[in-house]
C-alpha positions in Angstrom: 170.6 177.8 216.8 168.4 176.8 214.0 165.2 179.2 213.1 162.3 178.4 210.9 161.3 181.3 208.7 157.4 181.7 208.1 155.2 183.7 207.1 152.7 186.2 209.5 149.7 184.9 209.8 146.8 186.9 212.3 147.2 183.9 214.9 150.3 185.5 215.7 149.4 188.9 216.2 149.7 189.2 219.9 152.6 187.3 220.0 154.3 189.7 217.9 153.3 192.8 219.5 154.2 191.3 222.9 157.8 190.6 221.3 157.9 194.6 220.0 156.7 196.0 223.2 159.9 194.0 225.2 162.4 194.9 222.7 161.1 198.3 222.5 161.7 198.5 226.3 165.0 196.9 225.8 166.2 199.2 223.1 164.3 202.2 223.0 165.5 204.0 225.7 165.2 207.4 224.6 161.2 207.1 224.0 159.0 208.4 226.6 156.1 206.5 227.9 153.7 208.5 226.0 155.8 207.5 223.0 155.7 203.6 223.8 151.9 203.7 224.4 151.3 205.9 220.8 153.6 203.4 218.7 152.2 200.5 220.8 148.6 201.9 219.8 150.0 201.6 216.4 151.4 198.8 216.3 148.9 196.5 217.8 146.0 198.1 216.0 147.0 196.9 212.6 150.4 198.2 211.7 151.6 194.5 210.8 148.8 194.2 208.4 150.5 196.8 206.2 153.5 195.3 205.3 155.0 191.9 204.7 156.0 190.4 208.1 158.1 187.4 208.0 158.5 185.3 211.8 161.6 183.6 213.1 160.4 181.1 215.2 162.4 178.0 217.6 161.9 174.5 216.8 158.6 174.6 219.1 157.2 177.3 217.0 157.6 180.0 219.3 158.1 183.2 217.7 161.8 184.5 218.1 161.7 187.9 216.2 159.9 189.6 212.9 160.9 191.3 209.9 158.4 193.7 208.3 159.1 194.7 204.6 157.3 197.0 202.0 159.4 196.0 198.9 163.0 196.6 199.7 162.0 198.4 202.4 163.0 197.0 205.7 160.2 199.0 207.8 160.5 197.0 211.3 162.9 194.3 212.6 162.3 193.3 216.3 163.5 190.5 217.7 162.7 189.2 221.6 165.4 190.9 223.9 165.5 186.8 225.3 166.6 186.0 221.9 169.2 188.9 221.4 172.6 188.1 219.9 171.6 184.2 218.6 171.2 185.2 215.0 167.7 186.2 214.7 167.8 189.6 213.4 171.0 188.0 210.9 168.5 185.3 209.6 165.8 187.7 209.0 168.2 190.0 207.4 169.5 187.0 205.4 166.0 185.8 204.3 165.1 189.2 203.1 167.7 189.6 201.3 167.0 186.0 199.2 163.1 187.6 198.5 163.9 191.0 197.5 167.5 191.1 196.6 170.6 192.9 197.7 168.8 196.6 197.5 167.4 196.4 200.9 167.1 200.1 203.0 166.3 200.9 206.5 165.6 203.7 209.0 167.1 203.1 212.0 167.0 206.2 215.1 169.8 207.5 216.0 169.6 207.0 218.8 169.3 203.3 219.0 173.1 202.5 218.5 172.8 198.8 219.5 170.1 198.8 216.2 172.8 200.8 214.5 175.8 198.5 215.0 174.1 195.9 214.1 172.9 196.6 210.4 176.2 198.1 209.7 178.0 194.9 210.9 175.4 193.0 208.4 176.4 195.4 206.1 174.5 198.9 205.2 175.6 202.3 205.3 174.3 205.4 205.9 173.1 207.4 203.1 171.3 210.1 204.8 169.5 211.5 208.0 166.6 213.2 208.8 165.7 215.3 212.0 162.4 214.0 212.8 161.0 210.1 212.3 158.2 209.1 210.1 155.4 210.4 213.1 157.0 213.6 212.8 158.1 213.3 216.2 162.1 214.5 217.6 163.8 211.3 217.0 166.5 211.5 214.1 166.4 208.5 211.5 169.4 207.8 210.1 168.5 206.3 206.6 170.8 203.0 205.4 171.1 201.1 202.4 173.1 197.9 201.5 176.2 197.8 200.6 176.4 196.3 196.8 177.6 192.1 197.4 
């Protein structure tokens, strides 16, 4: 399957959130409800605005998945649960890595092992943990970095 790579633009927005709130249900099982609603609150309110989203969309243009970067950061990566296991979060991955280089980092949670797997198939490993995530809230982040190419 082929994907075009574009960037975000504020058409999009709902789209976007709609595809983080289904893999969020998909993935996230550990979250509470109260959780989902205070990242969703995040997240549709203007968290994409702070970094630089990039969309994988089908031939139609129908959004697939998004990457969210701040520098070599990868801060987000969602891709439609739908979509899950066609390459999606790979091509993102891929196309980061041509804008920003072979430095890229991540914080996955722990306890997302599907998320996990996958960026150390791609090919980071972990470099350290932390006990909370970024909200301060009881869900471990286990930092990852690129493995030199």
């Amino acid at each position: 399957m082929t994907f075009h790579i574009a960037a975000y633009n504020d058409e999009m927005h709902d789209q976007l959130v709609g595809i983080w709130h289904r893999s969020v249900r998909a993935t996230h099982h550990f979250l509470t409800e109260e959780d989902i609603a205070f990242f969703y609150s995040m997240v549709s309110g203007g968290a994409l605005a702070g970094v630089e989203i990039w969309t994988a969309a089908d031939q139609e243009g129908k959004p697939l998945g998004f990457i969210g970067l701040d520098g070599p950061k990868v801060e987000m990566l969602f891709v439609d649960p739908l979509s899950h296991g066609q390459g999606v979060g790979k091509a993102l991955l891929a196309y980061a890595v041509e804008l920003k280089g072979s430095e890229l980092e991540v914080d996955v949670n722990e306890q997302n092992e599907g998320a996990h797997a996958f960026y150390l198939k791609f090919g980071f490993e972990q470099v350290g943990r932390s006990p909370l995530d970024g909200s301060g809230k009881p869900y471990p982040l286990l930092h990852l970095k690129l493995r030199s190419r």
